[in-house]
N, CA, C and O of each residue as an XYZ file, in Angstrom:
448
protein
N     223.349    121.616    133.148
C     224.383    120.998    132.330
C     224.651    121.899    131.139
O     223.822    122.784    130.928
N     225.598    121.804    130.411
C     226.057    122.629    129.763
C     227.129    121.855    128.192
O     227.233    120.630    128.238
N     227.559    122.297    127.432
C     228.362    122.254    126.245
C     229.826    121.277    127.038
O     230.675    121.515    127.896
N     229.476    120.167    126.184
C     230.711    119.116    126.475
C     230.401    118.290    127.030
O     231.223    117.504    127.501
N     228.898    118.129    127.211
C     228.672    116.867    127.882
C     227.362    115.992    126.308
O     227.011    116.551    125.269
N     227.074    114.869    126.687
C     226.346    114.026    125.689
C     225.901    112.942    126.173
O     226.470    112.309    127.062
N     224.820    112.621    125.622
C     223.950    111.562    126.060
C     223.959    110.307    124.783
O     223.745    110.485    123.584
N     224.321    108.841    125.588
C     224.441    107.645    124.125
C     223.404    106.712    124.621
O     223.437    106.664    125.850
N     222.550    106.001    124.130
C     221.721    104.813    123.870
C     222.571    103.742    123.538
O     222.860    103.958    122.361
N     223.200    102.597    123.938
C     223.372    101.339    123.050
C     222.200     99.988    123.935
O     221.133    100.067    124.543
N     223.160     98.826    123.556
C     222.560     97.886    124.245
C     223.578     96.840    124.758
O     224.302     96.138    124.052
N     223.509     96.856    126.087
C     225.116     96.163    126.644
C     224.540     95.473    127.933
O     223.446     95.272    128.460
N     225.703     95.253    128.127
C     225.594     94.051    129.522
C     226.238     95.336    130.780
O     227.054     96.219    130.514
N     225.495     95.053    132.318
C     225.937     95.712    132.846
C     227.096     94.809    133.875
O     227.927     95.465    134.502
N     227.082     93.582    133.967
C     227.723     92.626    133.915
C     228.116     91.087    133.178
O     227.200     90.490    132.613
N     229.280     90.574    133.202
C     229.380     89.609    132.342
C     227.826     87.990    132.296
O     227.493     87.039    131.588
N     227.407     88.709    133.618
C     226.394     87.345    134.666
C     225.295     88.253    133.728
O     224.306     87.521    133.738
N     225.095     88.934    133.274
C     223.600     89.688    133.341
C     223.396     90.127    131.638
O     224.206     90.572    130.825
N     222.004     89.799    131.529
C     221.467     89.442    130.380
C     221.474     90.967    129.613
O     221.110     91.833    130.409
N     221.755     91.430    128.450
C     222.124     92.589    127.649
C     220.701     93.274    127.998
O     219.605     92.714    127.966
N     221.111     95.270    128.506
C     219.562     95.908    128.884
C     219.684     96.660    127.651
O     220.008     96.246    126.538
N     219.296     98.113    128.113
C     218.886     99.237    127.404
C     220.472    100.193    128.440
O     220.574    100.262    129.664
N     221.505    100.802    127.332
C     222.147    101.763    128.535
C     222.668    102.870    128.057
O     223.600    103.167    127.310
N     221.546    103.615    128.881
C     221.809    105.488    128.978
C     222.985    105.944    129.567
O     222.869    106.130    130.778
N     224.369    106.247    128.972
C     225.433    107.375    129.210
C     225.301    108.608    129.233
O     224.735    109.162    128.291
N     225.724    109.236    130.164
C     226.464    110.712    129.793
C     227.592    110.618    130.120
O     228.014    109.971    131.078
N     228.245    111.291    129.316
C     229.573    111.476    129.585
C     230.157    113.379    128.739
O     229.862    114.152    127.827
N     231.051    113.217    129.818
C     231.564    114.702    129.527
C     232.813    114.933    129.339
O     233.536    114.845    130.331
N     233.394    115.273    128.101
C     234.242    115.259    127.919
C     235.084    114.447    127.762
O     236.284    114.512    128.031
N     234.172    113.200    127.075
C     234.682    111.550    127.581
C     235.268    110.639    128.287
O     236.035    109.709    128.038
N     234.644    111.181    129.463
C     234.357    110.698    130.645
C     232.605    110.128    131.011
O     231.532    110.726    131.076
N     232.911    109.058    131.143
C     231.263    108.639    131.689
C     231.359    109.153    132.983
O     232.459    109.053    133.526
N     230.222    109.811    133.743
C     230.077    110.331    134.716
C     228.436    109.557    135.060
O     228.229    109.193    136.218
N     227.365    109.355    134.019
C     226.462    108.579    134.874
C     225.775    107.500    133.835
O     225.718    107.738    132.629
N     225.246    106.254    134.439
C     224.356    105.429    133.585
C     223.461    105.081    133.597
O     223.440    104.746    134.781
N     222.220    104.735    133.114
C     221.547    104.228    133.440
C     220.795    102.701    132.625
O     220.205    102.938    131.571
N     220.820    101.405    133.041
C     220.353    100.529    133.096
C     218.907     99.714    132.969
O     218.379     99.012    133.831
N     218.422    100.028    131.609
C     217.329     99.493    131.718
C     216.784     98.099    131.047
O     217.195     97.715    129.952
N     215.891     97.442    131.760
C     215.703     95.821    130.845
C     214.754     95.706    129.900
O     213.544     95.814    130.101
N     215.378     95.448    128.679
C     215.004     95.223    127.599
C     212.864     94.352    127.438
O     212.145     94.589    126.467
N     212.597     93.804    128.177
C     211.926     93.166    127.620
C     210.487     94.165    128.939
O     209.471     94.727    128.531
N     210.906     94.069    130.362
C     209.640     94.805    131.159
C     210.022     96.327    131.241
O     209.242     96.964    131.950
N     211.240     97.199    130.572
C     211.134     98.682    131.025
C     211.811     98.629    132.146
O     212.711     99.469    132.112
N     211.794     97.922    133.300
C     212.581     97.947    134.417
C     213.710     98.624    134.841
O     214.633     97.826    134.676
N     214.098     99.540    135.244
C     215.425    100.334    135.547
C     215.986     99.779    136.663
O     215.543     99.970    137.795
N     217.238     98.889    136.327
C     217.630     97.793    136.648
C     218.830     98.454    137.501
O     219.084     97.794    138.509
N     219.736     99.766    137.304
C     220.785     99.616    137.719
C     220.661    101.514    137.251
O     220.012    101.878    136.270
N     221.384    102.455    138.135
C     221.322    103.597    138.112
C     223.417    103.858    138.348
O     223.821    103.713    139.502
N     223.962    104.036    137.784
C     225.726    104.311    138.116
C     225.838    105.258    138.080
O     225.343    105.807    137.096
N     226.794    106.423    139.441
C     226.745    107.496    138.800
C     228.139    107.636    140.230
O     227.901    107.369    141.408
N     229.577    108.128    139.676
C     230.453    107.542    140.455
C     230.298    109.194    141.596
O     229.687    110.238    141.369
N     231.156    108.769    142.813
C     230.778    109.261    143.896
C     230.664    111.419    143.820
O     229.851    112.219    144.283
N     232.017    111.581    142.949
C     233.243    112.423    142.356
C     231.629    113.429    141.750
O     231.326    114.581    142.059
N     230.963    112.575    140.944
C     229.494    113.257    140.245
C     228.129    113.111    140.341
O     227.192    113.217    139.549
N     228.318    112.682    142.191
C     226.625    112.752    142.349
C     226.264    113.931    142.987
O     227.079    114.680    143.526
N     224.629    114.187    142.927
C     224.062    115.793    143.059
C     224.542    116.485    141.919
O     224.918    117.628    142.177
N     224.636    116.156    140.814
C     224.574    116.909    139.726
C     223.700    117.188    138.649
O     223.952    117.940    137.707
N     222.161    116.237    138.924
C     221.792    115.934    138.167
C     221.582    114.999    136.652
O     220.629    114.880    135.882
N     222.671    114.553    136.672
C     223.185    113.691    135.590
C     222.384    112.366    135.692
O     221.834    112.075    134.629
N     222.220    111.655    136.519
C     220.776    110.150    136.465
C     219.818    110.779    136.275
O     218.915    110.067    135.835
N     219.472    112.078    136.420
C     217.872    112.377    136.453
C     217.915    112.863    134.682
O     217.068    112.672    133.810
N     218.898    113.364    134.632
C     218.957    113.651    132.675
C     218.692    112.289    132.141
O     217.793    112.119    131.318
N     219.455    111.283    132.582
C     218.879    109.564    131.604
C     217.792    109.768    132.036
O     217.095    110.257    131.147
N     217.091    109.610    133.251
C     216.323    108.752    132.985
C     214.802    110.002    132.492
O     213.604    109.723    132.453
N     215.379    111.139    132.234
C     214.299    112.053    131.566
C     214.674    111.940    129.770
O     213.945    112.319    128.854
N     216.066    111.284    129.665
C     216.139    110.942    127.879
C     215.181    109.652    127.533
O     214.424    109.410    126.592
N     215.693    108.673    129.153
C     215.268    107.627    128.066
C     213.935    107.332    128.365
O     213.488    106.348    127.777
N     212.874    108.165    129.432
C     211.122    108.384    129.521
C     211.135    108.523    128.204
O     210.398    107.681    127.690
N     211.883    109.531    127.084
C     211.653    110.266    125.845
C     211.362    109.095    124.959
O     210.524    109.159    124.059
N     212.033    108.074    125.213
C     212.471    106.990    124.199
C     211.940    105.482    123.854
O     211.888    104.751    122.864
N     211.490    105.425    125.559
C     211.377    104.337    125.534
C     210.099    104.387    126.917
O     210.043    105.408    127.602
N     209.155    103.221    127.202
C     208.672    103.404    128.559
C     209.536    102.605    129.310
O     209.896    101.460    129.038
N     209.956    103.541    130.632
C     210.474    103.047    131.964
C     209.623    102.949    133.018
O     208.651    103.685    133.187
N     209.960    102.059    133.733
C     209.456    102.392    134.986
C     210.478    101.534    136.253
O     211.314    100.648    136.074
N     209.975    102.271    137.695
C     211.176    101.912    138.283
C     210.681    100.644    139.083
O     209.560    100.202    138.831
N     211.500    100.023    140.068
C     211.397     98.262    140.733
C     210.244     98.758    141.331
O     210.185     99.988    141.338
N     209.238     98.121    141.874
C     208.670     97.874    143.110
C     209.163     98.293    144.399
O     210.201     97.766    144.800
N     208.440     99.377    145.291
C     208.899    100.153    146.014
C     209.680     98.927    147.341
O     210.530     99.313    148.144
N     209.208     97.634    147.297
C     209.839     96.438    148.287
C     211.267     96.068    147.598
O     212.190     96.004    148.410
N     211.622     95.804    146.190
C     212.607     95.623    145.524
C     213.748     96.578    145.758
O     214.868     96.066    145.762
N     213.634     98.219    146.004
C     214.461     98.708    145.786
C     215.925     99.212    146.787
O     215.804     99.288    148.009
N     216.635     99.379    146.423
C     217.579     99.928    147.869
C     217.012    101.226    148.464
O     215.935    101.739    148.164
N     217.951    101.695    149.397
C     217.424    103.163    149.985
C     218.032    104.273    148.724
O     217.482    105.337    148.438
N     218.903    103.899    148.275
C     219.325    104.872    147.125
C     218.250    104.676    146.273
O     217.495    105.585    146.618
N     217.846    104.234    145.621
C     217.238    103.905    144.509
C     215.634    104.140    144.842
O     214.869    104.150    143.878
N     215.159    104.307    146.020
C     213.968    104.754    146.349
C     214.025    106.095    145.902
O     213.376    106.633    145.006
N     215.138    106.691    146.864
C     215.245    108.362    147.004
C     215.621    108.589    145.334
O     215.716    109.754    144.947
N     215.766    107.828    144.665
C     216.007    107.905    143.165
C     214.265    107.811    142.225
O     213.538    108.267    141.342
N     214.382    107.212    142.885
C     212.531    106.986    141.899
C     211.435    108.394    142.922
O     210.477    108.935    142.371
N     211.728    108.639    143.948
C     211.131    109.567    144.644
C     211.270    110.505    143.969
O     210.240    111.071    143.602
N     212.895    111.171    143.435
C     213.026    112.088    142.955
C     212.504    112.667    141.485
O     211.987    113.774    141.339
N     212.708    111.833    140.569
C     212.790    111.701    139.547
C     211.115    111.370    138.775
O     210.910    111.760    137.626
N     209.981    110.595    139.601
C     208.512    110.649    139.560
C     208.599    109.598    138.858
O     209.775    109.278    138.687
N     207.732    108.799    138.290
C     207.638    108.221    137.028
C     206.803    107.093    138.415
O     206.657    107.055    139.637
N     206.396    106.191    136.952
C     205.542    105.058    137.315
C     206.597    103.973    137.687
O     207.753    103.957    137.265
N     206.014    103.036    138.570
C     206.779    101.701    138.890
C     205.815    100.381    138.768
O     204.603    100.164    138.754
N     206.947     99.672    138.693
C     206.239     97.724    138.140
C     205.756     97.745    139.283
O     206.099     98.397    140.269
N     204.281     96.413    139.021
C     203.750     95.914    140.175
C     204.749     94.708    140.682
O     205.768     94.659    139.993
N     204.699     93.893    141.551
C     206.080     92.984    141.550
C     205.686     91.679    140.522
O     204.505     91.396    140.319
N     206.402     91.191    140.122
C     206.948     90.331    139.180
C     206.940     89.086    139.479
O     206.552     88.160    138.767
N     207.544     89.022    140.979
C     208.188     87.477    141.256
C     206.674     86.832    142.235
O     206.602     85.636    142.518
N     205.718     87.704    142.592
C     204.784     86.896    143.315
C     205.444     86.980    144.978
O     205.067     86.263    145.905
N     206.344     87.879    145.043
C     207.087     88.098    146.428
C     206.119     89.083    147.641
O     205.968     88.902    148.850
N     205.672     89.974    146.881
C     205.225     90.816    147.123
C     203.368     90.995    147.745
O     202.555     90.204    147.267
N     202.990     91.804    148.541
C     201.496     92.035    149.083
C     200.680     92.962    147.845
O     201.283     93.734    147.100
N     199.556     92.777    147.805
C     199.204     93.908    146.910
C     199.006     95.349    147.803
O     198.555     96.394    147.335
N     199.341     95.192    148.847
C     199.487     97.051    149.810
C     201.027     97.267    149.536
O     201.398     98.368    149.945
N     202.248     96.336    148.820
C     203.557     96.700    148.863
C     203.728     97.509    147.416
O     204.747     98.124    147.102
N     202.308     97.366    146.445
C     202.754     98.182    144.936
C     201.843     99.624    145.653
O     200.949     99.631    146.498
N     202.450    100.667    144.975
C     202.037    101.789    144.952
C     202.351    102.663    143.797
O     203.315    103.395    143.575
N     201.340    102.408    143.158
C     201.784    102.950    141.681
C     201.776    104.825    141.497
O     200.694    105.409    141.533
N     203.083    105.602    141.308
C     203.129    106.226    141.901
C     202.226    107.305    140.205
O     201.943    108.499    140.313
């Protein structure tokens, strides 16, 4: 990445239904190109956006290496997550929640 792009912290809703997280922008040239979504109260990285036009660029792996800086994250429970969002926490390393809801086996956490 390079000159013209920037990274913002606020605290917002990622929908009108959904309770205010933690949310990592970049944007370039003011353009948001990726976000990232995290919940305020367990660290949880709730929601990863990054539109089609700017993926493989590295840009989710910059949040979520700002906001490791900032804050502790960690990603869903390897049963919780989509197939994107695996190959997202695969990539990127970091620790993940044990599960939460009582849904889960204790052979389904793998704390990475």
């Amino acid at each position: 990445m390079n000159a013209g792009w920037h990274i913002t912290r606020d605290i917002s809703r990622y929908s009108d239904t959904d309770e205010p997280n933690h949310r990592w922008a970049l944007t370039i040239d003011g353009e948001t190109v990726s976000e990232l979504w995290v919940d305020t109260n367990t660290g949880e990285i709730m929601q990863v956006e990054t539109p089609t036009a700017h993926q493989g660029n590295g840009y989710a792996s910059a949040l979520y290496r700002q906001a490791a800086t900032e804050i502790d994250i960690y990603h869903a429970p390897e049963a919780h997550r989509t197939p994107e969002g695996d190959r997202f926490a695969q990539s990127v390393g970091g620790d993940s929640l044990p599960c939460l809801h009582g849904c889960c086996t204790d052979d389904d956490f793998d704390e990475n």
